[in-house]
C-alpha positions as CSV (number, residue, x, y, z in Angstrom):
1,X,19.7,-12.7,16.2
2,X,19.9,-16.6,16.0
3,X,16.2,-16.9,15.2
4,X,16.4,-13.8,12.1
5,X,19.4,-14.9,10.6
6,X,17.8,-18.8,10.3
7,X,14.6,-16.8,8.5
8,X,16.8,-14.6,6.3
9,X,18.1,-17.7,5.0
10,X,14.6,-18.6,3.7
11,X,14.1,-15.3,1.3
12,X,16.2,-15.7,-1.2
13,X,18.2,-12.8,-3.5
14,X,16.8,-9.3,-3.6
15,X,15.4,-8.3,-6.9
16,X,17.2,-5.9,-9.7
17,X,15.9,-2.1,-9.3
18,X,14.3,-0.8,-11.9
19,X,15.8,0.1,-14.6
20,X,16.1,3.6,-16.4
21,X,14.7,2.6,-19.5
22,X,11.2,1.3,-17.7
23,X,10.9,4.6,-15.9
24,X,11.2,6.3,-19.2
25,X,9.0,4.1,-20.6
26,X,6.2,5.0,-17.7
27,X,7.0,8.6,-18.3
28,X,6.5,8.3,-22.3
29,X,3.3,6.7,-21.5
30,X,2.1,9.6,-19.7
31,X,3.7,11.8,-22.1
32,X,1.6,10.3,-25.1
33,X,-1.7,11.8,-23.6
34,X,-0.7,15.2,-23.6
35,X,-0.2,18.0,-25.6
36,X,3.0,20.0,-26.9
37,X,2.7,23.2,-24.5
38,X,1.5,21.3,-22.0
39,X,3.4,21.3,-18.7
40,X,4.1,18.4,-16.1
41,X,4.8,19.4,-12.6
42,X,4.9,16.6,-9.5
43,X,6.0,17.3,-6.0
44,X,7.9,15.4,-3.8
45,X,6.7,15.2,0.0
46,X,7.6,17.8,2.4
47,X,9.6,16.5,5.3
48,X,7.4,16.1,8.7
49,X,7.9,17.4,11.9
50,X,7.5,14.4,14.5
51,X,8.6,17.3,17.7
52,X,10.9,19.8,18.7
53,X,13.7,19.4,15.4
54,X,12.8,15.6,15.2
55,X,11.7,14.4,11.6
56,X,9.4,11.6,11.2
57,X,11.3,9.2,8.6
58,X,11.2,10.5,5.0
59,X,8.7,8.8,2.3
60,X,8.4,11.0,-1.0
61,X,5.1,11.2,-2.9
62,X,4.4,7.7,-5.0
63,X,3.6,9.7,-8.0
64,X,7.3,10.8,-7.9
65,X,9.0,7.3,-7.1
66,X,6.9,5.9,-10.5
67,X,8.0,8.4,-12.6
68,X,11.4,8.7,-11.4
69,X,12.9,6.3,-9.1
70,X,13.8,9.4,-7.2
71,X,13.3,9.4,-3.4
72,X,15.0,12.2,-1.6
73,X,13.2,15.5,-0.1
74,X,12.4,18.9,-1.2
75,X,12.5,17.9,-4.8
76,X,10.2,18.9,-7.8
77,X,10.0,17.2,-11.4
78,X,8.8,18.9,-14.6
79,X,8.5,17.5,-18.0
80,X,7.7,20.0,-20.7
81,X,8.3,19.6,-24.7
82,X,11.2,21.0,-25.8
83,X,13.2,21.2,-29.3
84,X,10.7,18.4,-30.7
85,X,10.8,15.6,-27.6
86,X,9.7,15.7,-24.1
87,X,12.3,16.6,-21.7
88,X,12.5,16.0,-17.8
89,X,14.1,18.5,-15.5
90,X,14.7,17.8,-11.1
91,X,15.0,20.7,-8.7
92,X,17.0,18.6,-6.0
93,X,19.0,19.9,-3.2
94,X,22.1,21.0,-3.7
95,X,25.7,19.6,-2.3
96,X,26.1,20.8,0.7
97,X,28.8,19.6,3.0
98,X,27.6,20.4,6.4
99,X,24.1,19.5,6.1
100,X,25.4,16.1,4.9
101,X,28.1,15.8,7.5
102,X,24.8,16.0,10.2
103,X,21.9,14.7,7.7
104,X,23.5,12.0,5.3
105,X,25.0,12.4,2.0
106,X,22.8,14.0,-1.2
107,X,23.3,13.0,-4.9
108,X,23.2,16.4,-5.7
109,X,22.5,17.8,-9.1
110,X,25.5,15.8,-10.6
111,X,24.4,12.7,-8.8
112,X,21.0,13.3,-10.4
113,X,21.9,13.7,-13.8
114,X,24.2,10.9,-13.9
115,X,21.7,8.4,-12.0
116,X,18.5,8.9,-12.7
117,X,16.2,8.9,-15.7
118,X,16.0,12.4,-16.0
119,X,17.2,15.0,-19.0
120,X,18.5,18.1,-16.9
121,X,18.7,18.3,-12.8
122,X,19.3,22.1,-11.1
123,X,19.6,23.7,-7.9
124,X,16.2,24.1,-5.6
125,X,17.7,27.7,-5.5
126,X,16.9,27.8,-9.5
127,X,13.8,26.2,-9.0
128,X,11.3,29.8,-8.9
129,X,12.8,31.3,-11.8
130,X,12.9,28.0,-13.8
131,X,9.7,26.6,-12.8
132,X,7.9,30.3,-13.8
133,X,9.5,30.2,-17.3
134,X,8.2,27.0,-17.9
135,X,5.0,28.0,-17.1
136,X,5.4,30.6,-19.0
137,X,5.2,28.7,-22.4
138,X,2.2,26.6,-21.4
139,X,-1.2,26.4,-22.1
140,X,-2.0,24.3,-19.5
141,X,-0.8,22.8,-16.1
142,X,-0.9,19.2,-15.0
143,X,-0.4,19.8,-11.4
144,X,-1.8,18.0,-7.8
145,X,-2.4,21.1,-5.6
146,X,-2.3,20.8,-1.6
147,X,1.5,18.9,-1.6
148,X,4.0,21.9,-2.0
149,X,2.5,25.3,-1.0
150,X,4.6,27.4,-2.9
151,X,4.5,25.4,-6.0
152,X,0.8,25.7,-5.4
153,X,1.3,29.7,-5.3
154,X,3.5,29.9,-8.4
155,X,0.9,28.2,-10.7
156,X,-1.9,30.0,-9.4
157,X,-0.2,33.2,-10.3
158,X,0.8,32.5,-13.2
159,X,-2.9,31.5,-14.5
160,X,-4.2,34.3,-12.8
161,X,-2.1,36.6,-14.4
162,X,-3.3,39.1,-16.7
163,X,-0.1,40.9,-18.0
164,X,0.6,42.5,-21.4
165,X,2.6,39.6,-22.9
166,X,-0.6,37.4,-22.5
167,X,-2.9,40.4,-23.9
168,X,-0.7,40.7,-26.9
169,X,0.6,37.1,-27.8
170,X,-1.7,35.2,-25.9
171,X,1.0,33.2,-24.0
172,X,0.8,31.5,-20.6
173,X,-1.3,29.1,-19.0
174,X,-5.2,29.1,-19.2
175,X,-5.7,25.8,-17.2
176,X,-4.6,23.4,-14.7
177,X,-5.7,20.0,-14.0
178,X,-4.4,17.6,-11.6
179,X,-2.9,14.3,-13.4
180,X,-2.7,11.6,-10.4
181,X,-5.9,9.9,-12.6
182,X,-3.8,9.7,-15.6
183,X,-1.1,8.8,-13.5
184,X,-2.9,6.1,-11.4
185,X,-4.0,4.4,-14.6
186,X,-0.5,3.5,-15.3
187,X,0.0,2.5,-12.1
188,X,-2.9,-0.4,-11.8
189,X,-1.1,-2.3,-14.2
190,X,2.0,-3.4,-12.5
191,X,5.0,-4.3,-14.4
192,X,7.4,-7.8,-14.2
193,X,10.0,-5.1,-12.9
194,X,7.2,-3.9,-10.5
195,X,5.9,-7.5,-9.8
196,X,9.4,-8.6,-8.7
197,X,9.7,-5.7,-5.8
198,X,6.2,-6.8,-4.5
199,X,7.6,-10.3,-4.5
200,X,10.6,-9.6,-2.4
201,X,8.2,-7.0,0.3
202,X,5.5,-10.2,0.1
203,X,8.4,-12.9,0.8
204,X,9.7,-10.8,3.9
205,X,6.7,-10.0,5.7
206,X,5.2,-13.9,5.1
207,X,8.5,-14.8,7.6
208,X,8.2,-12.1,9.6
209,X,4.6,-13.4,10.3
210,X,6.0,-16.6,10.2
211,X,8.7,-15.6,12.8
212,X,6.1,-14.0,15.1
213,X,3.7,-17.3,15.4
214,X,7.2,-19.3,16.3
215,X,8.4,-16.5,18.8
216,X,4.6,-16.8,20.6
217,X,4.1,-18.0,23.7
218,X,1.4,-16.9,26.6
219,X,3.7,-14.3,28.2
220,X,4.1,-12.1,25.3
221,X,2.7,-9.1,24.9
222,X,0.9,-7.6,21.6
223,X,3.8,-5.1,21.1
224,X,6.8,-7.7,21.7
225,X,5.4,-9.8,19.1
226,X,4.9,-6.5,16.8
227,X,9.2,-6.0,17.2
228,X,9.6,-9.0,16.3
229,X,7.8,-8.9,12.7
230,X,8.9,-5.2,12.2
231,X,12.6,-5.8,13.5
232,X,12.7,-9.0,10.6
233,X,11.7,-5.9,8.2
234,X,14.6,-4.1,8.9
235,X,17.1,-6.8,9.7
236,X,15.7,-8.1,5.9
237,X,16.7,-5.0,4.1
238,X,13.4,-3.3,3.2
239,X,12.8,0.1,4.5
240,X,10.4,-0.8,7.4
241,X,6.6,-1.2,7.7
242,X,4.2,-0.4,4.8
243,X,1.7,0.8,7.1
244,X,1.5,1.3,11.0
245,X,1.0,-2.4,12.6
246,X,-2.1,-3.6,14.0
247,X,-1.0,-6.1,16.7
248,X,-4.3,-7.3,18.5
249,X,-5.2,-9.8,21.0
250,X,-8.9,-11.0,22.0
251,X,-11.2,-8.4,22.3
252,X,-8.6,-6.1,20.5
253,X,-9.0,-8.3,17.3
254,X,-12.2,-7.5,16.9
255,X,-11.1,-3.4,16.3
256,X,-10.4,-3.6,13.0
257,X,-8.1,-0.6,12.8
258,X,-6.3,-1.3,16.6
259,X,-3.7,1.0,16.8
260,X,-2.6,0.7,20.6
261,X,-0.6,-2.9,20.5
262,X,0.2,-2.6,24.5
263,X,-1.9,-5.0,25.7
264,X,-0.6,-8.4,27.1
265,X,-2.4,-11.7,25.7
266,X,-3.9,-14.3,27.3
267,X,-4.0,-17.8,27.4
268,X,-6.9,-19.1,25.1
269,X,-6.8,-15.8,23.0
270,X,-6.6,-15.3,19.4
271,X,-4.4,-12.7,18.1
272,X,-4.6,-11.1,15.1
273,X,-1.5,-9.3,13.2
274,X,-2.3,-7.0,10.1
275,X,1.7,-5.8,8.9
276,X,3.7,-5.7,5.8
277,X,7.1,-4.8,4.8
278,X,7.7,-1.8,2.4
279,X,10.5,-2.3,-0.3
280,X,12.1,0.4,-2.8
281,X,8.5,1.9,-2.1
282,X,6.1,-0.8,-3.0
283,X,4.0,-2.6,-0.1
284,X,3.2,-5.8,1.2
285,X,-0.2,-6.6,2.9
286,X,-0.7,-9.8,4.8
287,X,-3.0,-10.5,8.0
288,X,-3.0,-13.7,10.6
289,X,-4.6,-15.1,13.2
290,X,-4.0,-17.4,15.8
291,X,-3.9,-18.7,18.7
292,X,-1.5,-17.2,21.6
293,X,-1.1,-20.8,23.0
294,X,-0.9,-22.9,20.1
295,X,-4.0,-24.8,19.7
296,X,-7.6,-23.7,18.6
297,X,-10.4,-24.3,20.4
298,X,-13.7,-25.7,18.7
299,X,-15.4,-22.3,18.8
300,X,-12.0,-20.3,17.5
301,X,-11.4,-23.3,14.8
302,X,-15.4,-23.2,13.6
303,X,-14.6,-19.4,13.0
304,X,-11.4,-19.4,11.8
305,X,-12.2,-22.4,8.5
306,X,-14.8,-20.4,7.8
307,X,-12.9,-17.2,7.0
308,X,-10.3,-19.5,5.4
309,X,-13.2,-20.6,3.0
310,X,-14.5,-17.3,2.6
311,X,-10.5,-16.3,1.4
312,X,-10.4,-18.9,-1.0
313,X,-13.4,-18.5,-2.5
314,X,-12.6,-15.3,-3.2
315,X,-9.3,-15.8,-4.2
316,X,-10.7,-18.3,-7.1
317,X,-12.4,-15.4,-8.1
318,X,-9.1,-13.4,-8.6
319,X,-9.1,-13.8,-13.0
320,X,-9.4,-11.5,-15.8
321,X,-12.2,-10.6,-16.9
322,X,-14.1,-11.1,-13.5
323,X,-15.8,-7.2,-12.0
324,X,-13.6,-6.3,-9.1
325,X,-16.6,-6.9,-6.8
326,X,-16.5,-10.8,-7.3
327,X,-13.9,-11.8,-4.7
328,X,-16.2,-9.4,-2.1
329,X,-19.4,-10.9,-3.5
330,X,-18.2,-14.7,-3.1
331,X,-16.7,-14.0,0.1
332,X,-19.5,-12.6,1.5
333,X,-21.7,-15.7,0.1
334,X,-19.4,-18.2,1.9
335,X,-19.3,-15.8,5.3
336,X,-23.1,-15.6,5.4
337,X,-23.8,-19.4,4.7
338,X,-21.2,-20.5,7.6
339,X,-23.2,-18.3,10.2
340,X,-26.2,-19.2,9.1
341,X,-25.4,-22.8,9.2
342,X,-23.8,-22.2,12.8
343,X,-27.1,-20.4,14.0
344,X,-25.4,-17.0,14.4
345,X,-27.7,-15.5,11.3
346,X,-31.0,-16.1,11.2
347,X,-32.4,-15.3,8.3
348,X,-32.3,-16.6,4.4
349,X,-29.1,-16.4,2.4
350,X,-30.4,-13.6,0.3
351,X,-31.8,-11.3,3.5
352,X,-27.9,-12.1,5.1
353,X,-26.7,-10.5,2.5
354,X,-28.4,-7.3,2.1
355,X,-26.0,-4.3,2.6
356,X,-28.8,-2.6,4.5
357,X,-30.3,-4.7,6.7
358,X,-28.7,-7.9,6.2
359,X,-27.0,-9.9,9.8
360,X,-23.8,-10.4,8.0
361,X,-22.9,-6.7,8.4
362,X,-23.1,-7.3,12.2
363,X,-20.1,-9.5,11.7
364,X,-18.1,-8.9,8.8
365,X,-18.7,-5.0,8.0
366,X,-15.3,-3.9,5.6
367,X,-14.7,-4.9,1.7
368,X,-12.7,-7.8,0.6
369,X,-10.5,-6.2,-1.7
370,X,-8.4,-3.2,-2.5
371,X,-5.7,-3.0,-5.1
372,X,-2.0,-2.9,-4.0
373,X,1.4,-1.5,-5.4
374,X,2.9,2.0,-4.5
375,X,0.7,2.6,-1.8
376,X,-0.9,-0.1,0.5
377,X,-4.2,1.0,-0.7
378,X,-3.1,1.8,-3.9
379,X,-4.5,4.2,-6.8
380,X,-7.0,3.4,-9.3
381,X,-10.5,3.7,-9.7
382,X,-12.8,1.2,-9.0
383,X,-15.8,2.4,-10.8
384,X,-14.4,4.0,-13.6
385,X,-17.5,4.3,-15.4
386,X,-20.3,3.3,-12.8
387,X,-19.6,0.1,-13.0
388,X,-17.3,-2.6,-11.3
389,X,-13.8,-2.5,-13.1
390,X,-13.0,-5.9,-15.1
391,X,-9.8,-7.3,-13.6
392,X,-6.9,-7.2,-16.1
393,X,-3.1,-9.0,-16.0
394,X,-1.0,-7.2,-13.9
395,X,-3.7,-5.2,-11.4
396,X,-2.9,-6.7,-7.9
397,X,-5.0,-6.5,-5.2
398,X,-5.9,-7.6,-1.1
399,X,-8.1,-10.4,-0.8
400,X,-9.0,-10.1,3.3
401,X,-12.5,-11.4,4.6
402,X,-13.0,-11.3,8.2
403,X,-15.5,-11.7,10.6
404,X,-15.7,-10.4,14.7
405,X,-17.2,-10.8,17.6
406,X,-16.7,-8.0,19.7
407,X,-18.3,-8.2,23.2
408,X,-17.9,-4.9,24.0
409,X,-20.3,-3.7,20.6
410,X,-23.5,-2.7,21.9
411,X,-25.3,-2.6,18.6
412,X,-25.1,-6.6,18.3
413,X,-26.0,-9.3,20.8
414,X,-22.6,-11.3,20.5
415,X,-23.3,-15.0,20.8
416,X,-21.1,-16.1,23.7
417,X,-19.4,-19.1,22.5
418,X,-17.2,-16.8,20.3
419,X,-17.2,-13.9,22.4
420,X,-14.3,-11.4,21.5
421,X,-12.9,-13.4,18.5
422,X,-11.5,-11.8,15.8
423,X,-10.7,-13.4,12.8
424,X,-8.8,-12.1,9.6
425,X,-6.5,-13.8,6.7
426,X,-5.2,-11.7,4.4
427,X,-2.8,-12.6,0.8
428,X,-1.9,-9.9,-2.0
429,X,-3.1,-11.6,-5.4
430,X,-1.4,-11.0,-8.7
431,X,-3.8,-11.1,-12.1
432,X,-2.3,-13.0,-14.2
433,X,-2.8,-15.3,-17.8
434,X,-2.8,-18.4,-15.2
435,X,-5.4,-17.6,-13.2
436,X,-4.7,-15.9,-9.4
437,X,-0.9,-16.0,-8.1
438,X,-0.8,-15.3,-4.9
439,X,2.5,-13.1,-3.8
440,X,2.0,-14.3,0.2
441,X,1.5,-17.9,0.0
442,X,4.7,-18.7,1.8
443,X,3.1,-17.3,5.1
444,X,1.1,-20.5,6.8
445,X,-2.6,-20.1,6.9
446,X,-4.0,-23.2,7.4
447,X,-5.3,-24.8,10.9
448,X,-2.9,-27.5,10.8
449,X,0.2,-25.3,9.7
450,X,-0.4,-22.8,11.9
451,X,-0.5,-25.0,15.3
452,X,2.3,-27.3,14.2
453,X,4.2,-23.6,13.7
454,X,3.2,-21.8,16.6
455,X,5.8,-21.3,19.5
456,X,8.2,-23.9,17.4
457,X,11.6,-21.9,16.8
458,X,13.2,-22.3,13.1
């Protein structure tokens, strides 16, 4: 632990939580846009079954976490206008002592009362005969079907319900509408509060990555060097990876979604590492690549500077007021002039870059971007009226160009001087008044940085 306990000291203090009062203030927000009988209802996650009795590890939905702070299982929010104000009411689990002497120990309904930023907090056992008379006294549902079955089966009931009371007073609901839209909208827009928990994921996983290049050496194989970044995650205090790591050597680079990581790499290989760190439920995203043994080659180096370029063109482009296709666009300039410059395209700037039959596709064949926060690829449209979105303060998105050479493809003839090379560099990029801030800046990206750091302990 010699080597972690020498990077922990490079992170610095964990952030404050967020507070109460900014989860109210995301719920009033949301609030604002609706009308008095109107009814909120969100869902946490249901648990997963991994085999046999085994769970997978719990993550509740992100919808839930931004609203409430609130992570545990089998839980269901609803916010409905009562006595002149909005109030907010959690069905959580109940105390129960056995299940917590096996499981872990529950907040309860007291806990949740006490803790959270929430008016009243019942039983799940209350939860039916609650949740119908709620629905009872609304006009219409905000509700995201296909998370909680029998939630699912309680609203559709009660709107298809024709009984007298409706005939003869016209109560109960006559519509339901899902609100993750209205939701996400808040959610784009990240918060200092918010902005300092990305910080902390982005800090962690840059010397995790860090820790990996100065743990490699040519014996290593992809799913060693994938403990060590994850096992800095958890030794760090976050709650683990973001998103499942793709740990991928040579030809394995060149798979942009690798999933395997079991294959052992190779002197003169490049290996590419796409992980980030997960804290209080907001993600980090960072990709490197280098080589196993420390040194570049011409042809790896040629490739590599490029994409570099290609980042930090983009990168520039990061500032309000810019369409959220301007990073991709300027990145895909720089990528198609590089190759056509090292004779890999050939044909004019403008045919390279024509999504349909353009040569750039052959070799860089994903988007540059995609926004960040809650989830990895976070919520938020990007064409919200047919049109690229204009970049704002606080949005935060993935700038990751790439290009690969993949051997094995047969739709491409794969010039042989940079045969299975895979090249990626990834950074999560704040908006801001300032121009671009980039959260991942600590993790080492350049040529020079990256082979004076490789296989050199802290």
């Amino acid at each position: 632990m010699g080597m972690f306990d020498n990077a922990l000291s490079l992170i610095g203090p964990e952030p404050e939580p967020i507070s109460n009062d900014e989860y109210r203030t995301r719920q009033n927000k949301l609030f604002s846009q609706f009308e008095e009988d109107d009814l909120l209802i969100l869902c946490s996650s249901p648990e997963t079954i991994h085999s046999n009795d085994v769970h997978h590890p719990y993550r509740s939905q992100s919808d839930m976490i931004y609203l409430t702070g609130w992570y545990e299982p089998e839980s269901v929010m609803i916010a409905q206008f009562i006595d002149g104000k909005w109030s907010v009411t959690l069905f959580v689990q109940p105390k129960d002592t056995l299940k917590e002497i096996w499981e872990g120990r529950r907040p309860g309904v007291e806990g949740a009362i006490s803790g959270w930023p929430i008016d009243h907090a019942y039983s799940n056992a209350d939860l039916h005969e609650r949740l119908t008379q709620s629905i009872s006294k609304s006009s219409k549902i905000y509700h995201r079907t296909g998370i909680r079955s029998e939630i699912d089966s309680i609203v559709t009931d009660a709107i298809q319900h024709r009984g007298r009371a409706r005939q003869m007073a016209g109560s109960g609901p006559i519509a339901i509408e899902d609100p993750s839209s209205r939701i996400a909208e808040l959610r784009l827009r990240k918060s200092p509060a918010e902005i300092d928990q990305m910080k902390y994921a982005s800090i962690v996983s840059s010397i995790a990555h860090e820790a990996a290049m100065r743990s490699c050496n040519t014996d290593r194989t992809e799913n060693q060097i994938q403990s060590i970044i994850e096992g800095f995650f958890v030794f760090s205090g976050t709650s683990g990876w973001a998103y499942p790591s793709i740990v991928g050597c040579g030809e394995n680079a060149t798979i942009l979604h690798y999933k395997e990581n079991n294959s052992r790499c190779k002197d003169g290989e490049v290996i590419l590492i796409d992980a980030g760190a997960e804290y209080r439920g907001y993600a980090s995203d960072i990709t490197r690549s280098w080589p196993i043994n420390g040194k570049f080659t011409e042809a790896q180096r040629e490739i590599y500077q490029l994409v570099l370029d290609s980042q930090e063109a983009a990168i520039a482009e990061c500032v309000i007021g810019n369409p959220y296709n301007a990073p991709h666009d300027a990145a895909r300039k720089v990528l198609a002039e590089g190759l056509i410059k090292l004779g890999i395209i050939n044909q004019s700037l403008e045919e390279a870059l024509d999504i349909n039959t353009g040569e750039l596709r052959n070799w860089y064949m994903h988007n540059t971007s995609h926004w960040i926060g809650l989830d990895v690829h976070d919520v938020g449209v990007y064409k919200p009226n047919g049109e690229p979105r204009l970049l704002e303060e606080g949005m935060c998105l993935t700038i990751e160009p790439g290009l690969y050479f993949g051997s094995w493809r047969p739709d491409v003839n794969c010039p042989a001087k940079y045969s299975n090379l895979g090249i990626r560099i990834e950074d999560d990029v704040l908006i801001t008044s300032n121009g671009p801030e980039v959260l991942t800046a600590a993790c080492p990206k350049t040529i020079d940085d990256i082979e004076s750091i490789v296989g050199t302990p802290f």
